[in-house]
N, C-alpha and C positions, 0 to 999 in steps of 0.2 A: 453311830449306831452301836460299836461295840463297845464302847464305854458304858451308854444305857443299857445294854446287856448285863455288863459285867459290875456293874454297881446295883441291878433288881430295879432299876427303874423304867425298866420295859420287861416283862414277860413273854417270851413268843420261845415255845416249847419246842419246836421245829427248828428253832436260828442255826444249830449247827450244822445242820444236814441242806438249810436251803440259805446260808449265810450271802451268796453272790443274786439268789433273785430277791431275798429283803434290803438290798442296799443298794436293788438296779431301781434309782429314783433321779430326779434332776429336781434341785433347788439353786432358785433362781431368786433371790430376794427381791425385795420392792423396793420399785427404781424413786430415787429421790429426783423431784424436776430442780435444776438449777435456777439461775435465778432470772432468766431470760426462757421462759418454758413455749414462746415461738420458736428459738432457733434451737432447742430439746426437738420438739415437733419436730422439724426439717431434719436436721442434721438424722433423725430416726427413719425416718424417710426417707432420705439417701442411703443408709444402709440398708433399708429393708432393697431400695430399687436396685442397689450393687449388687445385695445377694450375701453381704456381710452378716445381715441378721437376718430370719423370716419375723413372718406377721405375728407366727402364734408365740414367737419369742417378745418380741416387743408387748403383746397383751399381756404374755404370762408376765412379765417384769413389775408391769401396771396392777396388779393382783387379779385380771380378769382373765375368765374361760375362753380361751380362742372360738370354739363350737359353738358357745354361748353367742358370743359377742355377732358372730357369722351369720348365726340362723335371725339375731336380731337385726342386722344391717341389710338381707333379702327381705325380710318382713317388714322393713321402712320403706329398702325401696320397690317391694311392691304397691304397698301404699301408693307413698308417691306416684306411681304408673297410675294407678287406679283414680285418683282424684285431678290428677291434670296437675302435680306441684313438683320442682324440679330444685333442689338446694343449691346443688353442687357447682362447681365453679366449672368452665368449660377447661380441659387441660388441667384436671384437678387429681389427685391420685385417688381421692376419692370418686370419681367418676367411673361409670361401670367401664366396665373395657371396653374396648373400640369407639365406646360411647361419643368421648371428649375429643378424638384425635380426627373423626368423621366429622365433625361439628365444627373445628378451628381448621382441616382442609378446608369446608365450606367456606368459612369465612377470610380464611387467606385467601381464597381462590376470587375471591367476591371484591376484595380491597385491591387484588393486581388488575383486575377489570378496571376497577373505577379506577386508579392509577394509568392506566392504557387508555381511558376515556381523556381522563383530566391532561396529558401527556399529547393525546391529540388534537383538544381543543386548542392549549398553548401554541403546535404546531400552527393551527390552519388560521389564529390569532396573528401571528408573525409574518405568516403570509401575506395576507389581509393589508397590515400595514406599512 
């Protein structure tokens, strides 16, 4: 910034008096995907889930508006809610919260049943013979 200053190819009449609120900015260039841009995906997603990076950093990197991107991800999924249509994968990060983790107790809870069934059949099978 002070080079474009000091070269005239930025004008801002004020720069010296408000030098530290024109240069409170964060650039964050766009992120290049490697060459494997599933495990880009993931590996961004571990960080986001450790807390290493947030959400609105990993968009801004992507060149997109975090706010943007936000108001349009409530606005699919209420859709979705709306027409009876469900993309997301169960235990998916993309899954609303509590969403996926309510859904895959369900279904663990359902496969140790049937486990406990199947477990007693074999019992009373052995018996038998």
């Amino acid at each position: 910034m002070d080079m474009a200053i000091l070269s005239g190819a930025l004008e801002l009449p004020d720069y010296d008096a408000k030098r530290r609120q024109h240069q409170t900015c964060m650039w964050l260039p766009t992120k290049w995907d490697w060459i494997d841009p599933m495990k880009d995906a993931s590996a961004e997603i571990l960080q986001i889930e450790a807390g290493l990076k947030s959400r609105t950093q990993a968009l801004s990197e992507r060149g997109y508006d975090a706010e943007q991107v936000e108001h349009e991800i409530a606005a699919e999924r209420q859709r979705e809610l709306d027409v009876g249509l469900g993309f997301r994968r169960p235990g998916s990060p993309a899954q609303a919260p509590g969403q996926g983790n309510a859904q895959n107790a369900d279904n663990e809870g359902k496969a140790d049943d049937a486990d406990q069934e199947t477990s007693e059949r074999r019992s009373e099978n052995e018996a038998e013979e």
